[in-house]
C-alpha positions in Angstrom: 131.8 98.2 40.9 135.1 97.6 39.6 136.6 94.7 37.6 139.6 92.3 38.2 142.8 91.9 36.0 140.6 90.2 33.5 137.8 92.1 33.5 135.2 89.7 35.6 132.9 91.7 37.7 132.4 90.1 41.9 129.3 91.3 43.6 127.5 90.0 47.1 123.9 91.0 46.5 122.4 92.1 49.8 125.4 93.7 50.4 125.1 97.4 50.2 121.0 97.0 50.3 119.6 94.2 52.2 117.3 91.2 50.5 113.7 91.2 51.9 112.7 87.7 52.4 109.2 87.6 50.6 111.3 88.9 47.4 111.8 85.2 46.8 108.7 84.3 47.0 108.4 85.2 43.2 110.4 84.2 40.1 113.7 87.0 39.9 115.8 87.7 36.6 119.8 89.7 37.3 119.9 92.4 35.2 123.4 94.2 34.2 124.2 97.0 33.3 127.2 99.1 32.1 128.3 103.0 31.3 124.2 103.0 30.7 123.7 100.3 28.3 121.1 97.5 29.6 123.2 93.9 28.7 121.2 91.4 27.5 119.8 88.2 28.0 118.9 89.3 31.4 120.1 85.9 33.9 116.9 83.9 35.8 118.0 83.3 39.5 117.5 79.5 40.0 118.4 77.4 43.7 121.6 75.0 43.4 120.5 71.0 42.9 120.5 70.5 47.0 119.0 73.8 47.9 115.9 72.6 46.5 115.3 70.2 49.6 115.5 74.0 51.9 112.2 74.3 50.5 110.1 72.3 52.7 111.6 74.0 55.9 109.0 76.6 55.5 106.2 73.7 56.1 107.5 70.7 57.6 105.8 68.3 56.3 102.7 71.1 54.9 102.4 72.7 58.4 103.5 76.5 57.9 105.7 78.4 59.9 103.2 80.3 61.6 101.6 77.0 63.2 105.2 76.1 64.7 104.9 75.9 68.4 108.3 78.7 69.8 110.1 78.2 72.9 108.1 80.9 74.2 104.7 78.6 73.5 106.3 76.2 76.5 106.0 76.2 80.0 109.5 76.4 81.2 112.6 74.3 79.5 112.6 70.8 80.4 109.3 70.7 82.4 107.0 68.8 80.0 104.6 70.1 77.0 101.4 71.9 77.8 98.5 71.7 74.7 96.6 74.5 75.5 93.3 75.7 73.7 93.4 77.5 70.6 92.9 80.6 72.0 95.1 80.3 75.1 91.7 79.6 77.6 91.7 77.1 79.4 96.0 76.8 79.8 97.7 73.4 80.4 93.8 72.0 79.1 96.7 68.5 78.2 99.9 68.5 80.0 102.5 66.3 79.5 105.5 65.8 82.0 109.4 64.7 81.5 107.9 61.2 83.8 105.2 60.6 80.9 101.9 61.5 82.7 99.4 63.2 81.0 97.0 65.7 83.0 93.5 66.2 81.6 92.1 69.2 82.4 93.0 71.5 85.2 91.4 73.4 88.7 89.1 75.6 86.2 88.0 72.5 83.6 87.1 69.1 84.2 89.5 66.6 81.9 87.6 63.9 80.0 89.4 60.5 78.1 87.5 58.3 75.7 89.0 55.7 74.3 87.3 53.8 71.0 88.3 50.5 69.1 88.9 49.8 65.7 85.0 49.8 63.4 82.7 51.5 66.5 81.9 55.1 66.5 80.8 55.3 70.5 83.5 55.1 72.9 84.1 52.0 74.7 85.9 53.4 77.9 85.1 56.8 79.1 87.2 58.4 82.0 85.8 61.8 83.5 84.2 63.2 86.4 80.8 62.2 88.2 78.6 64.8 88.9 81.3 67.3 90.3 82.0 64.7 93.3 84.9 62.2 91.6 86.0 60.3 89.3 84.4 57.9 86.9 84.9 55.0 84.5 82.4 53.7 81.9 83.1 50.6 79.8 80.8 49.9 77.4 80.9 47.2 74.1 81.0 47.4 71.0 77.0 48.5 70.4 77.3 51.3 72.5 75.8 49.8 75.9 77.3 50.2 79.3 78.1 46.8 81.0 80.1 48.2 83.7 81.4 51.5 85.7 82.9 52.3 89.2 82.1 56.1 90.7 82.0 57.4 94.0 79.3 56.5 96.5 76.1 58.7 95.9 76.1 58.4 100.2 79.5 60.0 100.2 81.8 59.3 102.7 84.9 58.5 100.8 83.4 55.1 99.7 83.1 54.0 96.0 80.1 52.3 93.8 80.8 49.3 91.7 78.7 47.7 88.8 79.2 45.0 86.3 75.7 44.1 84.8 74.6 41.0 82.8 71.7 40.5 80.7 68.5 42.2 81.7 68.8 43.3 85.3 71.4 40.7 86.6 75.2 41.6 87.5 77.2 41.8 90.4 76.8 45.3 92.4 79.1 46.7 95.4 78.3 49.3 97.6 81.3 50.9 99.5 78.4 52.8 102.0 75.3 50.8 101.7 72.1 53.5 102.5 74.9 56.2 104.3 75.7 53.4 107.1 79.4 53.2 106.8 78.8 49.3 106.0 79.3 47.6 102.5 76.5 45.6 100.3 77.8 42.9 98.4 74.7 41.9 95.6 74.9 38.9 92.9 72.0 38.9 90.9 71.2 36.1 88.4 68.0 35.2 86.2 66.3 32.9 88.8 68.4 33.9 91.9 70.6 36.1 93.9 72.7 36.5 96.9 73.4 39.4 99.0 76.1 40.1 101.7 75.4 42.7 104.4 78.5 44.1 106.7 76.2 46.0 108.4 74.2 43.3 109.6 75.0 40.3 111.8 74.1 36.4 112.1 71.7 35.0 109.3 70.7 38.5 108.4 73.8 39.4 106.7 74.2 36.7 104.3 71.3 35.7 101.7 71.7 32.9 99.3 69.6 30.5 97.1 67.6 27.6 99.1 70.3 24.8 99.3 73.2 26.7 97.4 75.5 25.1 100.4 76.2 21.5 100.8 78.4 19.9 102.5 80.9 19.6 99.6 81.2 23.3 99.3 82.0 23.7 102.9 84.1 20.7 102.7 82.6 19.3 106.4 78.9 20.5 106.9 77.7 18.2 110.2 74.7 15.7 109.0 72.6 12.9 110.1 71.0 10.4 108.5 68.5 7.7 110.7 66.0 5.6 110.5 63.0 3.8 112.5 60.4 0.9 113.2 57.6 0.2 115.2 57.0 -3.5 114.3 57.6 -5.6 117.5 60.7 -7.7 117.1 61.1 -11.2 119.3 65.2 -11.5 120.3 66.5 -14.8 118.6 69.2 -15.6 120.8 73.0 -14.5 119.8 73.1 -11.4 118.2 70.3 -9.9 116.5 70.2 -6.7 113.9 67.3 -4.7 115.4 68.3 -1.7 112.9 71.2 -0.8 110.3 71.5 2.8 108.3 74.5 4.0 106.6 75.9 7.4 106.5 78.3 8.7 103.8 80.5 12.0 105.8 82.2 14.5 103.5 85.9 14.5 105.3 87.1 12.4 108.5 85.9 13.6 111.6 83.0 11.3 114.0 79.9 9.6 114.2 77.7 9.7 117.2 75.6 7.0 117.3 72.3 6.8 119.0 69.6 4.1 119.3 66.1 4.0 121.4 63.8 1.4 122.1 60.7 -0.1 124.4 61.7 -3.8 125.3 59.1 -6.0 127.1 59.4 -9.7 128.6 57.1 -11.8 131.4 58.1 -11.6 134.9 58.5 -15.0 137.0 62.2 -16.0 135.8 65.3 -14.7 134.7 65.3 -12.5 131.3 68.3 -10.6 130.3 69.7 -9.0 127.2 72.4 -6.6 126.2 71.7 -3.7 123.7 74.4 -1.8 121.9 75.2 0.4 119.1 78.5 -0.9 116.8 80.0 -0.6 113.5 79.8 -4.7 113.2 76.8 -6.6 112.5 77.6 -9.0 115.0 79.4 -7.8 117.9 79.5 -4.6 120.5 82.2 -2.2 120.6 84.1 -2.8 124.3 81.9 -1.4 126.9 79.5 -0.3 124.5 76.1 -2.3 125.4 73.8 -1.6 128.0 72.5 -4.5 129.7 69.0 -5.4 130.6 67.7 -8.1 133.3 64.7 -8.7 135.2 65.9 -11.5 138.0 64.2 -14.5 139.3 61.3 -14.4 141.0 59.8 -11.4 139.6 56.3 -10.8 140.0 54.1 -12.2 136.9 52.9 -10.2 134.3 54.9 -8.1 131.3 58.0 -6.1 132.3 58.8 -3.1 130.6 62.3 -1.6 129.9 63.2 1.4 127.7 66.6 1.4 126.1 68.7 4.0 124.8 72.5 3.5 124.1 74.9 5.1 122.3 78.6 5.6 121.1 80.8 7.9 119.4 82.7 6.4 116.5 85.8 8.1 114.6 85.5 8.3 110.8 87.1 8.8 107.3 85.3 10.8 104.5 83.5 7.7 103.3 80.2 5.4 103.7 80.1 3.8 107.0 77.3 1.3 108.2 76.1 1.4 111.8 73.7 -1.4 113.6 71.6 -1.5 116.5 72.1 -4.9 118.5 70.7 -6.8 121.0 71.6 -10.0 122.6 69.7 -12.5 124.3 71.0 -13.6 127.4 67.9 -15.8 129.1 64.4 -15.6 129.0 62.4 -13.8 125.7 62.1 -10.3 124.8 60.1 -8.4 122.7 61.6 -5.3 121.3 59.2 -2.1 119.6 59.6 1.2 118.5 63.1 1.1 117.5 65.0 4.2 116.6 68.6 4.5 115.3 70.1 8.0 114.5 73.3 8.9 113.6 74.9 12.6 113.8 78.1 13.3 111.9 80.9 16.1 113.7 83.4 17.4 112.0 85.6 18.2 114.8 86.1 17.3 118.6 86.4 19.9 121.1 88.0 18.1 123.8 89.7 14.5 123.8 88.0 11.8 122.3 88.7 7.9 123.4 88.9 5.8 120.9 86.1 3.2 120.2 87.8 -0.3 120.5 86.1 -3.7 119.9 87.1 -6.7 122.0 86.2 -9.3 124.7 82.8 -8.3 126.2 82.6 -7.9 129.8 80.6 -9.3 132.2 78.0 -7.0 132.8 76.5 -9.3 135.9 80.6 -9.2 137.6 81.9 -5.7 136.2 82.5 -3.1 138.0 83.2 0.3 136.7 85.9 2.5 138.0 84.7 5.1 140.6 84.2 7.9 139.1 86.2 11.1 140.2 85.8 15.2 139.2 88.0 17.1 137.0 90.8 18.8 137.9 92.5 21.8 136.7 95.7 19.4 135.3 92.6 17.4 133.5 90.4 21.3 132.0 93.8 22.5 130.8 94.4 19.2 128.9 91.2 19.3 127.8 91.6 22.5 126.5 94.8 22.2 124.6 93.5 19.0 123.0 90.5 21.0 121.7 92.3 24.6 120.7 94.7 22.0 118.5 92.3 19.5 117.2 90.4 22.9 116.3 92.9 24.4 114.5 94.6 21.9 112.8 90.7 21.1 111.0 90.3 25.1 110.4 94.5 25.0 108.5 93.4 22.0 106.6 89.8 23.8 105.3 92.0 27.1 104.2 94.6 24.5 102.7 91.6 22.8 100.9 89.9 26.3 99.9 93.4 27.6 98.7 93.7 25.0 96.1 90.6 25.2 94.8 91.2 29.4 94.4 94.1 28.8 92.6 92.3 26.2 90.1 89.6 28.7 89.3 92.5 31.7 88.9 93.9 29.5 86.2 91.0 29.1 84.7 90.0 32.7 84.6 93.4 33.7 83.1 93.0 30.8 80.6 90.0 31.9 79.3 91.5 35.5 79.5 94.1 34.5 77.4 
């Protein structure tokens, strides 16, 4: 080397003879020397202030070089991240994309997820295959015990198996393809009672509940009946007489047949007569609602017997109503016995109702009804319509009714959710 003006010796080291990497991985001293003569002190090579930060390049953190995944390591540029086995069998084992899915496993391995929480050493949701046929999920608590899991249908058939158990051997089962039958099962079991629903059955068979699990105020407007009976004879008064009375409490508006039955006896020889009726009133009959009863003058002695049944439909609101059988004495005496007074509550009509109306009585002795004619096809269609829309309008206001009370136990559920 040669000097400046000055005498100060400039040298690139590496220059003439390349550096080798690994000869820094070990302290290094610059030694000078001149027309033979070693200069002393020899110089210690040392890193500038900032250069000492370059240091942890070679670990990144404490991972080495040699662990550093190259561009080569990746499938492609820009197509996701593949965490393949340590020794390169199974490839793409974990694959991520650019859209953020990850793939577990591939067409060679089954994939397999568990997830744990915070303090248990068993997983408490397991995601994998089932038995070679599909996929699986297991959910299990804290202890390690499964309360629930949904895998394909051991029947096959593209269908799925559900389970959610309780305590013991209750829980709530589905079935996509109930015993290979292309129907589903529905099961709720409790401690002390269970339900099942069928598909692949029909009528009472496909359904099974508890005795008495539906009343009337679960289906909003079950029909019912409610009656009620004597056998004691009972001499008519004169005016109106109570024979019966029973009450009958409906869940929703809709009617109330009424129906009452007796045996009525008087003596022949003169005039007896009496009218008999069903009625919301204790003391009068609906219009046209009695029948009426006479034995004339001059009729042979002895005991004449009459049996009576009457009976009127009555339109009601969902609340208690009272109903009495009636009679009224016209002449003579009668006995009446085995009295019988039933009421049947309908939900809906099916055809035009007339409405019961309570006014003067008639004459039964003078009246005559109107002559009776057949039903044309003006009258069916009417009929009809009136029936189809009565129908319908009592089906929108159940769903209305059933909607409501689905929405009151969804907030409840997400309350307790919450």
């Amino acid at each position: 080397t040669t000097t400046n003006h000055i005498g100060v010796v400039s040298v690139t080291l590496g220059e003439t003879t390349p550096l080798e990497t690994g000869d820094f991985d070990q302290p290094l001293w610059l030694q000078v020397e001149v027309g033979g003569e070693i200069l002393t002190p020899r110089r210690e090579l040392v890193s500038a202030s900032y250069a000492l930060h370059s240091h942890d390049s070679d670990y990144l953190g404490g991972v080495q070089a040699a662990d550093y995944a190259l561009d080569a390591d990746l499938v492609g540029v820009g197509d996701g991240h593949s965490l393949d086995a340590a020794d390169g069998s199974p490839v793409d084992v974990v694959y991520i994309d650019n859209d953020g899915t990850v793939k577990l496993g591939n067409d060679l391995v089954s994939g397999y997820f568990e997830l744990y929480q915070n303090g248990s050493t068993d997983p408490v949701v397991k995601l994998g295959n089932h038995q070679g046929v599909g996929g699986e999920v297991e959910l299990y608590d804290s202890s390690g015990a499964r309360y629930g899991y949904i895998e394909p249908d051991s029947n096959g058939g593209g269908a799925g198996y559900m389970q959610v158990r309780g305590p013991g051997s209750t829980g709530f089962l589905v079935d996509g393809n109930d015993n290979a039958t292309g129907d589903c099962e529905v099961v709720i079991s409790g401690s002390s009672s269970s339900s099942v629903f069928k598909t692949g059955l029909t009528g009472d068979s496909s359904v099974s509940l508890p005795t008495s699990a539906v009343n009337a105020t679960e289906i909003l407007d079950e029909p019912g009946a409610a009656s009620t009976t004597s056998t004691s004879p009972f001499p008519l008064t004169g005016g109106v007489d109570i024979l019966l009375a029973r009450a009958i409490s409906p869940p929703g508006p809709g009617y109330v047949l009424a129906i009452a039955t007796a045996e009525a006896y008087c003596s022949g020889g003169g005039l007896s007569a009496a009218s008999f009726g069903v009625s919301t009133l204790y003391n009068s009959f609906p219009s046209g609602g009695a029948v009426y009863v006479r034995v004339p003058e001059g009729s042979g002695t002895g005991n004449w017997y009459q049996s009576i049944t009457t009976h009127c439909l009555f339109e009601v609101a969902g609340v208690p109503n009272s109903f009495y059988f009636l009679a009224d004495l016209t002449a003579g005496a009668w006995t009446v016995t085995d009295r019988k007074l039933t009421l049947i509550y309908i939900p809906t009509a099916y055809g035009t109702v007339s409405r019961t109306e309570f006014g003067e009585a008639g004459d039964p002795e003078t009246d005559v009804p109107p002559a009776a004619r057949p039903l044309t096809e003006a009258d069916i269609a009417f009929e009809r319509s009136e029936s189809i829309a009565a129908n319908q309008a009592r089906i929108d206001a159940e769903f209305a009714a059933m909607k409501a009370k689905m929405a009151q136990l969804c907030a409840r559920l997400d309350a307790m959710n919450e």
